[in-house]
C-alpha positions in Angstrom: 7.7 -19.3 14.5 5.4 -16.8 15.9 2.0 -16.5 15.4 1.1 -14.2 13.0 -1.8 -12.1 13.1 -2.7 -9.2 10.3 -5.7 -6.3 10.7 -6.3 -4.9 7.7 -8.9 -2.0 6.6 -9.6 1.2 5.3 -8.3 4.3 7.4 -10.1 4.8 10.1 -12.3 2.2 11.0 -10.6 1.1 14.5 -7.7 -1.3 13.2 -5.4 -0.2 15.9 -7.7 -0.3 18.8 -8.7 -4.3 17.6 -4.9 -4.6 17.5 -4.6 -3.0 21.0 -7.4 -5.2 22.6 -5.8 -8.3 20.6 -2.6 -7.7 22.4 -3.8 -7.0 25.8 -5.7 -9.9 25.5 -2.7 -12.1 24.8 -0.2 -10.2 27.1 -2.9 -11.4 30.2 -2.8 -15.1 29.1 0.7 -14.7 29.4 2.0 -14.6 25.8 4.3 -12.1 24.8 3.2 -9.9 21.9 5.1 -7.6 19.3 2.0 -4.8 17.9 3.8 -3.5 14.7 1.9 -0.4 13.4 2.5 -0.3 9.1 1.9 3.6 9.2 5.3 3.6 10.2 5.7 2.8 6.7 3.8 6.3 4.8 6.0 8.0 3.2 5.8 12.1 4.8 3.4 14.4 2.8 6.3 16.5 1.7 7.9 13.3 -0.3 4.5 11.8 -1.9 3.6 12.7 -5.7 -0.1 13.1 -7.2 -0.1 10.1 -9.2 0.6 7.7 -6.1 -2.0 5.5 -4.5 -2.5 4.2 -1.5 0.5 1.0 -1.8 2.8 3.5 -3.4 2.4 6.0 0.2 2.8 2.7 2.3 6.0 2.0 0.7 4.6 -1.8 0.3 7.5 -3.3 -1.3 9.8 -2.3 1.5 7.3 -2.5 4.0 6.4 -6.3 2.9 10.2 -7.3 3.0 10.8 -6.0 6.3 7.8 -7.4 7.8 8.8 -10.9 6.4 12.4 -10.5 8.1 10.7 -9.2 11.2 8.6 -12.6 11.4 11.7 -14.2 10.5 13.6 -13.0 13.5 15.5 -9.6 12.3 14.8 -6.6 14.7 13.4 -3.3 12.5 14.6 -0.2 13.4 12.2 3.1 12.2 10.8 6.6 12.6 7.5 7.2 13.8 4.9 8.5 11.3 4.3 12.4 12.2 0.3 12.2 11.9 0.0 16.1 12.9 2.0 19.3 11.9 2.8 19.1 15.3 4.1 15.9 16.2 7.9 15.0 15.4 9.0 11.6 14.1 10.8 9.4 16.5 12.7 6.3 16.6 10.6 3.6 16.9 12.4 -0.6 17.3 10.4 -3.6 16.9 12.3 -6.5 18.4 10.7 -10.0 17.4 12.9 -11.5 20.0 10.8 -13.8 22.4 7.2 -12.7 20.5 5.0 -15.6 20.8 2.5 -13.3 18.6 3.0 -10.8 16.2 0.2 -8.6 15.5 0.3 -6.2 12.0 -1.9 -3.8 11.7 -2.5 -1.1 9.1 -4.3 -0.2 6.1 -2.4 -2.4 4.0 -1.7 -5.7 6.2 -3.9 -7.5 4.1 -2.6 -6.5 0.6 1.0 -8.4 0.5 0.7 -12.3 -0.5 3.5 -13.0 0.7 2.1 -11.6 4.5 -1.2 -13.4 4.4 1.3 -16.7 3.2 2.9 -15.8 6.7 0.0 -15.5 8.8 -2.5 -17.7 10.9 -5.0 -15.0 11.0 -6.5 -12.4 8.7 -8.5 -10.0 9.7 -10.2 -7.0 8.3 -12.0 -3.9 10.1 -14.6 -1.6 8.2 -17.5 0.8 8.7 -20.1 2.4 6.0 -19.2 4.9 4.1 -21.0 7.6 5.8 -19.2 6.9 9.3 -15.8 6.7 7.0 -16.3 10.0 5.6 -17.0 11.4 9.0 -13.9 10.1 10.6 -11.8 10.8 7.3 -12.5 14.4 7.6 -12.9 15.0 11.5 -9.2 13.6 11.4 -7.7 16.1 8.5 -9.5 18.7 9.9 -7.5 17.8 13.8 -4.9 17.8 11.4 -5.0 21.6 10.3 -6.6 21.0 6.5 -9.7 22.8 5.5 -12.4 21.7 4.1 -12.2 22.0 0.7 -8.6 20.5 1.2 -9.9 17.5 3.1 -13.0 17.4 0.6 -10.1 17.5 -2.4 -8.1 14.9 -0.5 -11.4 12.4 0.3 -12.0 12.2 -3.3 -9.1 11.1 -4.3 -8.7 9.1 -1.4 -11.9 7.4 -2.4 -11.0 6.2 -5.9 -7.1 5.3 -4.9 -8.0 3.6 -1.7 -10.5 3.4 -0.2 -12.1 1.5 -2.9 -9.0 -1.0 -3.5 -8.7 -1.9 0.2 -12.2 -2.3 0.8 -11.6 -5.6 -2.1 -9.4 -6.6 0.5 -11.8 -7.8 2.9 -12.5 -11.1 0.9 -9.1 -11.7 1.7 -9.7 -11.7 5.1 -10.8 -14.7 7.5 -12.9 -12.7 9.5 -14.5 -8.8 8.8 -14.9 -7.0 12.0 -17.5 -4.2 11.4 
């Protein structure tokens, strides 16, 4: 079995570039590494309803069973998120085949029992709340909202996510801030 590593965290507060550094850090000692990113997992804008929080957009049900058959062996086979009204989802395969580590990172790596029951180590990235709000917004404005959309959408996000991840990181074995 592989070893199992998950980064979990609010949005934005560098979870992909630990996972990145994590990988490269492997792949030089040698070990072969599958990076599996969970936003894979949001459901697009277009298909999300008001009354959803932030497990309901990651799908986590589905999300949490593929990730236990991925670190049981099965290959997954995906689209790409679309983070920008100009980026197209593509096909996206993560092959477990030969993975000596497995690293899962996303918002919501940390909120499955049945993944931290799988993994060796738990991690969890976060930042204050003013350097959160920054990055929240600088990234919906890159996206093409305004600001009183991405004001609308940080509030909401605040009560439907933020806060319940953030309970995450006693979950965690280590808190990376």
């Amino acid at each position: 079995q592989p070893f199992v590593i998950l980064v979990g965290g609010n949005a934005r507060t560098g979870k992909s570039t630990l996972a990145a550094c994590l990988r490269i850090s492997f792949e030089k000692q040698g070990f072969q590494v599958l990076q599996v990113g969970l936003d894979n997992w949001i459901l697009p804008e277009e298909e999300r309803r008001d009354n959803m929080n932030v497990y309901d957009r990651f799908r986590l049900m589905s999300l949490e069973n593929d990730i236990v058959n991925l670190i049981g062996g099965e290959t997954l086979k995906l689209s790409t998120y679309a983070n920008h009204p100009e980026r197209n989802s593509l096909p996206v395969e993560y092959n477990p085949l030969n993975a000596r580590v497995i690293i899962v990172e996303g918002v919501v790596a940390l909120s499955s029992s049945k993944l931290r029951q799988l993994a060796h180590l738990k991690l969890f990235t976060g930042v204050d709340k003013d350097t959160f709000r920054k990055r929240f917004f600088e990234n919906y404005i890159w996206r093409g909202k305004t600001m009183d959309e991405t004001a609308l959408l940080f509030e909401k996000r605040e009560q439907d996510e933020f806060q319940l991840i953030e309970k995450e990181s006693k979950l965690a074995d280590l808190i990376i801030n």
